[in-house]
Chimera marker file (.cmm) of the C-alpha trace (Angstrom):
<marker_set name="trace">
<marker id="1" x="-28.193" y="1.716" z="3.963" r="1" g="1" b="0" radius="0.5"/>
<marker id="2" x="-26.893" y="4.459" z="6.326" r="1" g="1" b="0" radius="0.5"/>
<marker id="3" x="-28.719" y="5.891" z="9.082" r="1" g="1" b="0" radius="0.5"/>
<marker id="4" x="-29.552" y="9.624" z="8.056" r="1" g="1" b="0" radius="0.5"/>
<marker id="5" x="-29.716" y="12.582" z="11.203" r="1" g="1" b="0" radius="0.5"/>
<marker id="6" x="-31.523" y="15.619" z="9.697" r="1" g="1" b="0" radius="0.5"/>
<marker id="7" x="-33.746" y="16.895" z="12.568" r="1" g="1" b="0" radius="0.5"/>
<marker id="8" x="-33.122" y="16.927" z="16.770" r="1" g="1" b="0" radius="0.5"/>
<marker id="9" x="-35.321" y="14.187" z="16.584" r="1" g="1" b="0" radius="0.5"/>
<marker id="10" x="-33.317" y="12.121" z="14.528" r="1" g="1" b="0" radius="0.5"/>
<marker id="11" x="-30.254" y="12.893" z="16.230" r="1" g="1" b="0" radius="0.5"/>
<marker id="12" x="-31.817" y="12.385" z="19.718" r="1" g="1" b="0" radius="0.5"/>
<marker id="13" x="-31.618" y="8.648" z="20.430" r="1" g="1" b="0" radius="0.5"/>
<marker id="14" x="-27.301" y="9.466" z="20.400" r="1" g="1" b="0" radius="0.5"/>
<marker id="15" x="-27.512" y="12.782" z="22.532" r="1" g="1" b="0" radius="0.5"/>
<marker id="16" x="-24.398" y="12.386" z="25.296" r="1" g="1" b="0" radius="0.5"/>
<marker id="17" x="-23.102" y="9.457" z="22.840" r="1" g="1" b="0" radius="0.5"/>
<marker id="18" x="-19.224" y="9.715" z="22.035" r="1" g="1" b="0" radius="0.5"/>
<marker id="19" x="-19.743" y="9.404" z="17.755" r="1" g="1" b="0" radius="0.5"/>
<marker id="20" x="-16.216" y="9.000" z="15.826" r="1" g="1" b="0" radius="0.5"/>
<marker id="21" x="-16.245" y="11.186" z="12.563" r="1" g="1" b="0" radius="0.5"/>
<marker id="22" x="-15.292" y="8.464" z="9.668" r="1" g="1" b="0" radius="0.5"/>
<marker id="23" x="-15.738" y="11.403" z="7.141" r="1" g="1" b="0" radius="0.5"/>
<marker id="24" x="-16.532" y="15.366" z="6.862" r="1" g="1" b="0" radius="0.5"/>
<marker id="25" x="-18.568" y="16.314" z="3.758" r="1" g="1" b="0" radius="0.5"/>
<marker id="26" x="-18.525" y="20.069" z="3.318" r="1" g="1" b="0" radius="0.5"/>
<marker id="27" x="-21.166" y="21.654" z="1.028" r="1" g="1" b="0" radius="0.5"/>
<marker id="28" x="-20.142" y="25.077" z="2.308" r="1" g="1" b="0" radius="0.5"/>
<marker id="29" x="-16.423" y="26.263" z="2.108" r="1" g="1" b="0" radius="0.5"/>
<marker id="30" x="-15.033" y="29.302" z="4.648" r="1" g="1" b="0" radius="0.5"/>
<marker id="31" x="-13.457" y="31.860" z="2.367" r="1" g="1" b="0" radius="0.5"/>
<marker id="32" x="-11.725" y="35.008" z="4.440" r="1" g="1" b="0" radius="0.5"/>
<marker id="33" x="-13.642" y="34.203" z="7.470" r="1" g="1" b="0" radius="0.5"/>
<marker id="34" x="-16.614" y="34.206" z="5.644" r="1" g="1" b="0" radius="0.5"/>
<marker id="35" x="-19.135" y="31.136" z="5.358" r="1" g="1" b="0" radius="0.5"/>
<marker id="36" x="-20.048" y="30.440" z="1.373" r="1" g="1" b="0" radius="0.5"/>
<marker id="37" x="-23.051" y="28.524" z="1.664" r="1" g="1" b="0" radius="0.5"/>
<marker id="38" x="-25.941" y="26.930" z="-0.393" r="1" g="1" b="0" radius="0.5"/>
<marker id="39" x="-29.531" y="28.440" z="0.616" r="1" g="1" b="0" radius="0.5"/>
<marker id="40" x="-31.436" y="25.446" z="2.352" r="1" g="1" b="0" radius="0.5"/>
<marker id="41" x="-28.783" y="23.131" z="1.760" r="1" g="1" b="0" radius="0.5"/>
<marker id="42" x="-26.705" y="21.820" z="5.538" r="1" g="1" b="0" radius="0.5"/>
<marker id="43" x="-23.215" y="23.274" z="5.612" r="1" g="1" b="0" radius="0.5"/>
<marker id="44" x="-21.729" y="19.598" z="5.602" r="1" g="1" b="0" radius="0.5"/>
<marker id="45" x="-22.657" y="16.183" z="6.474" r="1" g="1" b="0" radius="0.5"/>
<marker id="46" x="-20.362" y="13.718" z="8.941" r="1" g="1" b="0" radius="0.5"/>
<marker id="47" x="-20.242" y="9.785" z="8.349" r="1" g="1" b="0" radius="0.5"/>
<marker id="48" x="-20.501" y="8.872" z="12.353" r="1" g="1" b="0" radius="0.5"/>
<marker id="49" x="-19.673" y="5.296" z="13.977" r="1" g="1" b="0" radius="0.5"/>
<marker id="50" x="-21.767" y="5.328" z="17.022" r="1" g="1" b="0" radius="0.5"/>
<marker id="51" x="-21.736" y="2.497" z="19.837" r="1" g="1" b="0" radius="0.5"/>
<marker id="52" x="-25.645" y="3.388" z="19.945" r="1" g="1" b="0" radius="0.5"/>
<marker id="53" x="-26.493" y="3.138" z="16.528" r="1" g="1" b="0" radius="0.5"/>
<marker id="54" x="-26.721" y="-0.329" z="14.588" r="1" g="1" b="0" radius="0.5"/>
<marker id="55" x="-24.635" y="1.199" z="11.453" r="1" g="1" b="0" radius="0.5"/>
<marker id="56" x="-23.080" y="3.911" z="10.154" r="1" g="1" b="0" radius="0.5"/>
<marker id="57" x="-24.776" y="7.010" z="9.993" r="1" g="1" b="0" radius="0.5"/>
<marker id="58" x="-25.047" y="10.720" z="8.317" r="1" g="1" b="0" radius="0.5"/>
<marker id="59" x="-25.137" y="13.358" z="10.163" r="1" g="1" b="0" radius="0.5"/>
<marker id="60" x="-25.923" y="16.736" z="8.097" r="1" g="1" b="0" radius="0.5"/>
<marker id="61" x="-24.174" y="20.082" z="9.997" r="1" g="1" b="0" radius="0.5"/>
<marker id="62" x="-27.469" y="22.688" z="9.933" r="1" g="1" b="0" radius="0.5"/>
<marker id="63" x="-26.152" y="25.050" z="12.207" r="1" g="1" b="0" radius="0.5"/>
<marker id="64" x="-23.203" y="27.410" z="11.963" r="1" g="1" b="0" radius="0.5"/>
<marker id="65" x="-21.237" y="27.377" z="14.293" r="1" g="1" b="0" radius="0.5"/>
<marker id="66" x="-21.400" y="23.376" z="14.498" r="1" g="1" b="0" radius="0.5"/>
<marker id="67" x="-20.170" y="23.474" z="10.942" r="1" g="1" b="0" radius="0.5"/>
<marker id="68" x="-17.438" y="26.586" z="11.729" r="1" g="1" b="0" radius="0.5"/>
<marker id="69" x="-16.175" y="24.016" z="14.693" r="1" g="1" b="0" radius="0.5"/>
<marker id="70" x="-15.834" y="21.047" z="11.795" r="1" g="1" b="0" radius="0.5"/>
<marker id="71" x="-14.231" y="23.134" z="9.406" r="1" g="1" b="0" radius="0.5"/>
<marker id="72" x="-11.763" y="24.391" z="12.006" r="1" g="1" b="0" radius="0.5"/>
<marker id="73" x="-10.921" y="20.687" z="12.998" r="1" g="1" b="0" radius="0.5"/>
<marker id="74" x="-10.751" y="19.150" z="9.322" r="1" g="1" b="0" radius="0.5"/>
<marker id="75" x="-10.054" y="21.755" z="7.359" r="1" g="1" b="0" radius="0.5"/>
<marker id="76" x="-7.982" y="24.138" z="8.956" r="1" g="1" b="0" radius="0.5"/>
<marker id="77" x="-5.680" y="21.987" z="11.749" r="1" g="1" b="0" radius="0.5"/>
<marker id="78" x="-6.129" y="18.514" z="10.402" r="1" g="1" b="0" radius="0.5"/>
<marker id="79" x="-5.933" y="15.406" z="11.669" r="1" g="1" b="0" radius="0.5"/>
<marker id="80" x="-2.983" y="13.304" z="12.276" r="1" g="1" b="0" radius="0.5"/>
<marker id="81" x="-3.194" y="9.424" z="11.707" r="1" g="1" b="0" radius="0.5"/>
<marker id="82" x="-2.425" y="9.173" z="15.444" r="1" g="1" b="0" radius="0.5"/>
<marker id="83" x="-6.159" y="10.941" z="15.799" r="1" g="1" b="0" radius="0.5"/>
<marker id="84" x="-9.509" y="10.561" z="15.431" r="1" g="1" b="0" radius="0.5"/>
<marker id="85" x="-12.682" y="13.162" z="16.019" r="1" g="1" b="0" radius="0.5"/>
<marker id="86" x="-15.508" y="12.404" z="17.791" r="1" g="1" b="0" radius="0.5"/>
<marker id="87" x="-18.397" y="14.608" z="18.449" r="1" g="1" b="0" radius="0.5"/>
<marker id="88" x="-21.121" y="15.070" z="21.047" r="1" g="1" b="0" radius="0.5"/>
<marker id="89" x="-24.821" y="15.864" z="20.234" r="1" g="1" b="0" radius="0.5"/>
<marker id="90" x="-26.506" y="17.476" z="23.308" r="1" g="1" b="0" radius="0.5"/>
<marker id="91" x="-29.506" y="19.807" z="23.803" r="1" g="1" b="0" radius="0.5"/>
<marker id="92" x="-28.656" y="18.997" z="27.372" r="1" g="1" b="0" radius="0.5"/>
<marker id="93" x="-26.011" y="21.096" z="27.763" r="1" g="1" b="0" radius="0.5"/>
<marker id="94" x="-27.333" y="24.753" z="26.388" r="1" g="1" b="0" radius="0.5"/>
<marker id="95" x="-27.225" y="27.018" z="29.178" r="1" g="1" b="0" radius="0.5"/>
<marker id="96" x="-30.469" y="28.241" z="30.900" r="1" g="1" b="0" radius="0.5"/>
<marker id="97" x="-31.221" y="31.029" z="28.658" r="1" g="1" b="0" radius="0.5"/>
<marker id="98" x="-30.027" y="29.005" z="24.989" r="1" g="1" b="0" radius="0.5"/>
<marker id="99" x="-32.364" y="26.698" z="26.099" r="1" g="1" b="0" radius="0.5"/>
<marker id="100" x="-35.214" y="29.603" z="26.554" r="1" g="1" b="0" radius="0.5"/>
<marker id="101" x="-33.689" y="30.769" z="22.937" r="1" g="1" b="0" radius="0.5"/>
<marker id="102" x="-34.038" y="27.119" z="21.393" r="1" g="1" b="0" radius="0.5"/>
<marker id="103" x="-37.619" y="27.602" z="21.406" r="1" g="1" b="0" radius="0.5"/>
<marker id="104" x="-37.520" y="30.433" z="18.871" r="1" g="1" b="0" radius="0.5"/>
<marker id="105" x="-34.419" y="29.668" z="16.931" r="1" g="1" b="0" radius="0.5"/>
<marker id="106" x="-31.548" y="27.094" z="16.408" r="1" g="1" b="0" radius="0.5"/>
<marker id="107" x="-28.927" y="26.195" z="18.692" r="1" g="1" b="0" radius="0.5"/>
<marker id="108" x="-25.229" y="24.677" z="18.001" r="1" g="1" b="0" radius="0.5"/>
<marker id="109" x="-25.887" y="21.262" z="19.230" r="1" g="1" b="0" radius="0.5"/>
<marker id="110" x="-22.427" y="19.705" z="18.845" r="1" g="1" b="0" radius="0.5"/>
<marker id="111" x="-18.987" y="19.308" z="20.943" r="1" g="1" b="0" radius="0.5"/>
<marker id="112" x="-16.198" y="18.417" z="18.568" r="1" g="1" b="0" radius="0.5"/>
<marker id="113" x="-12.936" y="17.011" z="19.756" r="1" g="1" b="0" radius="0.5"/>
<marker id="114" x="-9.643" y="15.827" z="18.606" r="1" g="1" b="0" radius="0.5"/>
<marker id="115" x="-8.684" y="12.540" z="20.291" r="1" g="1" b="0" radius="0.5"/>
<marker id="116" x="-6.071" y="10.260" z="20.596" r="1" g="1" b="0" radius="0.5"/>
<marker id="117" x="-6.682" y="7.070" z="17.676" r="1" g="1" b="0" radius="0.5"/>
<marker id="118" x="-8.542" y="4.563" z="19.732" r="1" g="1" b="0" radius="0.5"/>
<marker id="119" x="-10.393" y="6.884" z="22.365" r="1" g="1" b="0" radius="0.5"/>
<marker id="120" x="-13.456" y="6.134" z="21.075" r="1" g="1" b="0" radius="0.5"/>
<marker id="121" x="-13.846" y="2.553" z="21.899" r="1" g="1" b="0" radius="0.5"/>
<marker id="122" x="-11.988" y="3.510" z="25.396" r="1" g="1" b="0" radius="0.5"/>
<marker id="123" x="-15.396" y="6.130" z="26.272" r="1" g="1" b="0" radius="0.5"/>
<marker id="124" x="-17.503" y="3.633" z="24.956" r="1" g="1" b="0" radius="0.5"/>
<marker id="125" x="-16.390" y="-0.028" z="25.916" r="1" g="1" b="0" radius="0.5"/>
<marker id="126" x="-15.012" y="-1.093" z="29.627" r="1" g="1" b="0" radius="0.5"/>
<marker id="127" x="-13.498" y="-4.039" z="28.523" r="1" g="1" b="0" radius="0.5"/>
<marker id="128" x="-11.526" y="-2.116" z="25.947" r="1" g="1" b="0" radius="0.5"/>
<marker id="129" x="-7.892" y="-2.403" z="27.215" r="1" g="1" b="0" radius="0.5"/>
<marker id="130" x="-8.502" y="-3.271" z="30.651" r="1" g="1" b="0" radius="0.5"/>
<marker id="131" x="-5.028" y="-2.641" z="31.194" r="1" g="1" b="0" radius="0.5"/>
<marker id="132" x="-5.426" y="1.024" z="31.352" r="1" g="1" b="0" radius="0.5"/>
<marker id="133" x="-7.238" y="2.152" z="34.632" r="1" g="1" b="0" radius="0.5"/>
<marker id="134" x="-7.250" y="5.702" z="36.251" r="1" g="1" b="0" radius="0.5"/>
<marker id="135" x="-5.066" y="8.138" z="34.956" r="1" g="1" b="0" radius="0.5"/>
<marker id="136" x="-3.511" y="6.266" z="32.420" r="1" g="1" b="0" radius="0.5"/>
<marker id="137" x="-7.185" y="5.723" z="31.259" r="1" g="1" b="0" radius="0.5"/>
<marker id="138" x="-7.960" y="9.346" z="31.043" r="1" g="1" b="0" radius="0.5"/>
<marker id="139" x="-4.720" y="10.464" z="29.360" r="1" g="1" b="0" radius="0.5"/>
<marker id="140" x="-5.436" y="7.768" z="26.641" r="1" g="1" b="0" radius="0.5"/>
<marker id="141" x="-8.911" y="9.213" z="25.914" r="1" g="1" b="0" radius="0.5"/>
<marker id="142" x="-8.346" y="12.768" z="26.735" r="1" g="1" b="0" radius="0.5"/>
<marker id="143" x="-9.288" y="15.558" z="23.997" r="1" g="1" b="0" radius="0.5"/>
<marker id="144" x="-6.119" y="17.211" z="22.590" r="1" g="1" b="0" radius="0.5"/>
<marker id="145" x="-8.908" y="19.862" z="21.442" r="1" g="1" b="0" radius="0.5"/>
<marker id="146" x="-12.121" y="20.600" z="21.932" r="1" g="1" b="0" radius="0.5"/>
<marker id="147" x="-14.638" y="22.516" z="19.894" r="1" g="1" b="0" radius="0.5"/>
<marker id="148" x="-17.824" y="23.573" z="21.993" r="1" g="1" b="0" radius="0.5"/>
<marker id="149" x="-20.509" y="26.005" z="21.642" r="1" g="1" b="0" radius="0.5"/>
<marker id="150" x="-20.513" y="28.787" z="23.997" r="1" g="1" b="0" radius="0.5"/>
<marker id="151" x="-24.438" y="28.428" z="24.363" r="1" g="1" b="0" radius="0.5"/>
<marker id="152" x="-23.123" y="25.293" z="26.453" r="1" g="1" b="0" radius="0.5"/>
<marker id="153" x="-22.834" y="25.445" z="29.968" r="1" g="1" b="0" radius="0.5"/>
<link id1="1" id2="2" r="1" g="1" b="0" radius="0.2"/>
<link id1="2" id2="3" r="1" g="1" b="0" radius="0.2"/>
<link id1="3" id2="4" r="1" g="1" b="0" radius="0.2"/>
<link id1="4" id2="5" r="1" g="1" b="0" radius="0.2"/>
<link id1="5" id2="6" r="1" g="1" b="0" radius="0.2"/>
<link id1="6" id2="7" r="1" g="1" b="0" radius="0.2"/>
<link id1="7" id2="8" r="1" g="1" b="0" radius="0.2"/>
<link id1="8" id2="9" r="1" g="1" b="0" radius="0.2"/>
<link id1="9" id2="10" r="1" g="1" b="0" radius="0.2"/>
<link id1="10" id2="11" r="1" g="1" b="0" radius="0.2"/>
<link id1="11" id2="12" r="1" g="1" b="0" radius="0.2"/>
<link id1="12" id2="13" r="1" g="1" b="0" radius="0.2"/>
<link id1="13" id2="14" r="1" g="1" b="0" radius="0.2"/>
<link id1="14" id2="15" r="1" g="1" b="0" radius="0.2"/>
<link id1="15" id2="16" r="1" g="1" b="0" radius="0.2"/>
<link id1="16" id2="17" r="1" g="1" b="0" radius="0.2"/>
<link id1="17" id2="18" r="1" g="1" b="0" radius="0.2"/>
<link id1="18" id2="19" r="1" g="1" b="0" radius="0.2"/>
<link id1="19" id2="20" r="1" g="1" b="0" radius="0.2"/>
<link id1="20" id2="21" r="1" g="1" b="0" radius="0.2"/>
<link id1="21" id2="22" r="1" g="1" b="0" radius="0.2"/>
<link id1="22" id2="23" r="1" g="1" b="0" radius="0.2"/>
<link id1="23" id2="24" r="1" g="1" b="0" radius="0.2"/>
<link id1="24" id2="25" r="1" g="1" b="0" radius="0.2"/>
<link id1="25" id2="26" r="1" g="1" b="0" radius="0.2"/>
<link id1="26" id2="27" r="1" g="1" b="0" radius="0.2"/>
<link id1="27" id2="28" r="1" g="1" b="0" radius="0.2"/>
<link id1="28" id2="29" r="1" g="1" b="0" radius="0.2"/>
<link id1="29" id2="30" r="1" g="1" b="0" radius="0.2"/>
<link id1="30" id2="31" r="1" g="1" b="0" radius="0.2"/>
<link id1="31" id2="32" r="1" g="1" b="0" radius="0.2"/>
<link id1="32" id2="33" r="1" g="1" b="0" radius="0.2"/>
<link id1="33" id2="34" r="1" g="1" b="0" radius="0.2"/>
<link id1="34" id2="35" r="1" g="1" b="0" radius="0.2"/>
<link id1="35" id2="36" r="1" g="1" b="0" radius="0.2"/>
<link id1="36" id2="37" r="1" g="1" b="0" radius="0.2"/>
<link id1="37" id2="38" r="1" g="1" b="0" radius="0.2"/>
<link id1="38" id2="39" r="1" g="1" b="0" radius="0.2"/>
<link id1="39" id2="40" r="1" g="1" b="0" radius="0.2"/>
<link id1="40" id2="41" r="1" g="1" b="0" radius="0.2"/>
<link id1="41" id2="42" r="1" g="1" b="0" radius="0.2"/>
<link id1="42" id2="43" r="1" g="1" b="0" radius="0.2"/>
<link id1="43" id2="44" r="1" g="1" b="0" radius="0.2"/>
<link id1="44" id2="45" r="1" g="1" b="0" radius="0.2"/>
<link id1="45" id2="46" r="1" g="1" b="0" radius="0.2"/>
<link id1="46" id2="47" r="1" g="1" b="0" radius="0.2"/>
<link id1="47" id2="48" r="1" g="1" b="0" radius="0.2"/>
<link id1="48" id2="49" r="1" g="1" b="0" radius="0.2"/>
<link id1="49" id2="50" r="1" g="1" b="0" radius="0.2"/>
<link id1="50" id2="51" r="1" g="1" b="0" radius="0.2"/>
<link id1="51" id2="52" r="1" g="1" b="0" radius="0.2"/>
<link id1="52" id2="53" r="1" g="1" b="0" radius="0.2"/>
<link id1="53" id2="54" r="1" g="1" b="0" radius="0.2"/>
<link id1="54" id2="55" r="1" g="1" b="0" radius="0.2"/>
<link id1="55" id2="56" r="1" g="1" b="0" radius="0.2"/>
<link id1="56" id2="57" r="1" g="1" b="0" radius="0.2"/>
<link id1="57" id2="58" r="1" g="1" b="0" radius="0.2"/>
<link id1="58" id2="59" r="1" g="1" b="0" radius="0.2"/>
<link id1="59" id2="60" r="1" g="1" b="0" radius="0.2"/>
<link id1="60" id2="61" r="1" g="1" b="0" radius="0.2"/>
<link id1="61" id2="62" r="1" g="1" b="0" radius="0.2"/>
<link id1="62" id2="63" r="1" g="1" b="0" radius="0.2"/>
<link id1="63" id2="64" r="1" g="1" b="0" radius="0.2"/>
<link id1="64" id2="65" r="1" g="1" b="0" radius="0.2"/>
<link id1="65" id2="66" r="1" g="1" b="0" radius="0.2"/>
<link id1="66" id2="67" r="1" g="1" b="0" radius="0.2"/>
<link id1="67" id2="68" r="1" g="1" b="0" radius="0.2"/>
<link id1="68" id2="69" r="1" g="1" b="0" radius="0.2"/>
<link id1="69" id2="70" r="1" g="1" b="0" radius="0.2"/>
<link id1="70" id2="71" r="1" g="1" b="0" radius="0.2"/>
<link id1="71" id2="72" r="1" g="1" b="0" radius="0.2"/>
<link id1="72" id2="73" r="1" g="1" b="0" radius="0.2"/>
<link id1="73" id2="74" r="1" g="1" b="0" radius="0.2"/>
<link id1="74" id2="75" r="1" g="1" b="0" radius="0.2"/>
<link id1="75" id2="76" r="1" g="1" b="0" radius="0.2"/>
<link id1="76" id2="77" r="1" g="1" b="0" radius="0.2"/>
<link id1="77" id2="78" r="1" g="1" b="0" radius="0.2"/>
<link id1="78" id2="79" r="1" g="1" b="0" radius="0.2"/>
<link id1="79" id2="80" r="1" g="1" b="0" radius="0.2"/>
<link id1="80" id2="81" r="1" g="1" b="0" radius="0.2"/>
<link id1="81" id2="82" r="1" g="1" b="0" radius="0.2"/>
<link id1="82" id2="83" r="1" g="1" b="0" radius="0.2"/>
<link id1="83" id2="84" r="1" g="1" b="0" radius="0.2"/>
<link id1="84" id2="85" r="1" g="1" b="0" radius="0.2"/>
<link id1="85" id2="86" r="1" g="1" b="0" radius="0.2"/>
<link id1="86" id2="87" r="1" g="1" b="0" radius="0.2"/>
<link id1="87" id2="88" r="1" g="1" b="0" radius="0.2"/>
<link id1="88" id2="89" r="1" g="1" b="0" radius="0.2"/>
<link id1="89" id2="90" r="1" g="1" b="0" radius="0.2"/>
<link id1="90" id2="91" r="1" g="1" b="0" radius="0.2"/>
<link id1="91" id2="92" r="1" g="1" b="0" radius="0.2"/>
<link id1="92" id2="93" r="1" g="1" b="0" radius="0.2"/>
<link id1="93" id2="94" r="1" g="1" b="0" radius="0.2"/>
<link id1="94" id2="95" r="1" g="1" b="0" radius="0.2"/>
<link id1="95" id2="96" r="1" g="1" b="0" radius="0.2"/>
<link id1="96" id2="97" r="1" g="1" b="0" radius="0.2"/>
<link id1="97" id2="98" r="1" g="1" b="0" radius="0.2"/>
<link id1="98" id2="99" r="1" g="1" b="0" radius="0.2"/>
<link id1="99" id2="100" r="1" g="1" b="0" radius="0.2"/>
<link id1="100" id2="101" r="1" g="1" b="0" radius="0.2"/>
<link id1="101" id2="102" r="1" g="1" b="0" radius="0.2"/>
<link id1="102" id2="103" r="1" g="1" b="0" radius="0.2"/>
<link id1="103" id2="104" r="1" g="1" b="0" radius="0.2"/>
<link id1="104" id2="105" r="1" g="1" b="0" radius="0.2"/>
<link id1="105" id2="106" r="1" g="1" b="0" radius="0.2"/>
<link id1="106" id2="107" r="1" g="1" b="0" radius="0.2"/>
<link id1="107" id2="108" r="1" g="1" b="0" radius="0.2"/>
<link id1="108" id2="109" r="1" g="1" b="0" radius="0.2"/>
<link id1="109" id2="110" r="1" g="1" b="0" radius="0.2"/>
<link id1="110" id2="111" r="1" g="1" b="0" radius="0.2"/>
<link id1="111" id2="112" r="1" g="1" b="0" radius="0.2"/>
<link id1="112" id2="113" r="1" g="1" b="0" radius="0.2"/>
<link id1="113" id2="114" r="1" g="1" b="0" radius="0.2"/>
<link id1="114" id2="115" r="1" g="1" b="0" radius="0.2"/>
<link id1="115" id2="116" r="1" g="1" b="0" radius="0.2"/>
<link id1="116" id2="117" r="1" g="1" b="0" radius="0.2"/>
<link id1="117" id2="118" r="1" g="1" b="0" radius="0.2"/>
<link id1="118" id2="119" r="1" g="1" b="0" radius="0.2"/>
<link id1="119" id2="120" r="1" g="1" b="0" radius="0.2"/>
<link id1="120" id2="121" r="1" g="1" b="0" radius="0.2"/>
<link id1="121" id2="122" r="1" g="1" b="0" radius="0.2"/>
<link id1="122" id2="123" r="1" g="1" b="0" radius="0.2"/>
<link id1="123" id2="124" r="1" g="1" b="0" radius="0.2"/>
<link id1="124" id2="125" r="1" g="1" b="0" radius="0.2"/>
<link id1="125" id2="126" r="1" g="1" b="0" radius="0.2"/>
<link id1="126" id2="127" r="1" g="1" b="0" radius="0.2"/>
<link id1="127" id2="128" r="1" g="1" b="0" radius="0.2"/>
<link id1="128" id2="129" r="1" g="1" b="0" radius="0.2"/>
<link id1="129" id2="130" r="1" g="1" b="0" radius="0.2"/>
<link id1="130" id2="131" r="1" g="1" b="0" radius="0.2"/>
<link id1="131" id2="132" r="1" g="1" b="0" radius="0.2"/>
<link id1="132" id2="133" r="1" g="1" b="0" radius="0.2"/>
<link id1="133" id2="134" r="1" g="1" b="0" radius="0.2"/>
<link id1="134" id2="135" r="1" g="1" b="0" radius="0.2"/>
<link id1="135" id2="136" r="1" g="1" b="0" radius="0.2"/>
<link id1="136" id2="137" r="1" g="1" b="0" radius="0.2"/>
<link id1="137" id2="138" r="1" g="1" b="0" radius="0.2"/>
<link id1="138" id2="139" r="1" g="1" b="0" radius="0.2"/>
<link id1="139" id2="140" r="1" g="1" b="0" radius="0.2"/>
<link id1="140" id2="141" r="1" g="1" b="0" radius="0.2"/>
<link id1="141" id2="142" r="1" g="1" b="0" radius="0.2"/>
<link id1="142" id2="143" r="1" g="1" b="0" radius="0.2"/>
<link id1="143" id2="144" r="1" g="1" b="0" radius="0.2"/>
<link id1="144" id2="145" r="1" g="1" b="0" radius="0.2"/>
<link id1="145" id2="146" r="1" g="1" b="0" radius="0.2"/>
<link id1="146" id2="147" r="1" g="1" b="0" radius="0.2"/>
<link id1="147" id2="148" r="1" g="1" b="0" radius="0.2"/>
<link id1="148" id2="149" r="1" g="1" b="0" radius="0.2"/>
<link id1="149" id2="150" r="1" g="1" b="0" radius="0.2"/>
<link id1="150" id2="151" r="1" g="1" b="0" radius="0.2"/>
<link id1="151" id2="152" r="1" g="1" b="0" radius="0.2"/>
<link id1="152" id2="153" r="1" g="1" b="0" radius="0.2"/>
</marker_set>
């Protein structure tokens, strides 16, 4: 049984946590710049391997411009099989006055990124390839793109 992240709270115990996207479930589509969405239904859901989680989980996309950032990376650039995505959950990084806003309304929560295939395990694990160290390190793992929220600081 999967692991299912609906609320902040759910999603909390992986906030900061590199997560690599295993699969993007739209249940909206973006048609002429426009979002067609499902009233109270999430835009999407993401099947997420996380080093902090025990096994696979769901994430479901709630906010807009999360799943406008998802869309963008699956949909509309793709991924190469030299890739992988990972995301970022964070209420950590809102700037001073998102976070003031977060108390009234919601905030995009996620960082998505396009990495090189295998830069997960390289964020997450030390012993991962211990032959790469400094540079070479960060050039292995280093986003080729990167999705953010401009509530983040």
């Amino acid at each position: 049984m999967e692991i299912a992240l609906v609320t902040d709270a759910d999603w909390q115990p992986i906030e900061d946590y590199p997560c690599r996207v295993t699969d993007f479930v739209p249940m909206a589509k973006v048609e002429d710049g426009e979002i067609i969405a499902v009233p109270n239904v999430p835009y999407a859901a993401v099947h997420l391997e996380c080093s902090e989680l025990s096994r696979e989980a769901v994430g479901y996309i709630c906010h807009r411009v999360d799943f406008i950032h998802l869309w963008a990376v699956f949909k509309e650039r793709g991924v190469e099989p030299d890739e992988e995505v990972i995301i970022f959950w964070s209420k950590r990084h809102l700037t001073r006055f998102a976070k003031f806003l977060s108390f009234f309304t919601a905030m995009p929560r996620l960082c998505v990124m396009i990495c090189p295939k295998g830069a997960c395990e390289l964020m997450t694990d030390p012993d991962c390839r211990p032959e790469l160290q400094g540079l070479d390190r960060w050039h292995a793992e280093r986003p080729i793109v990167t999705l953010k929220p401009v509530a983040w600081a």
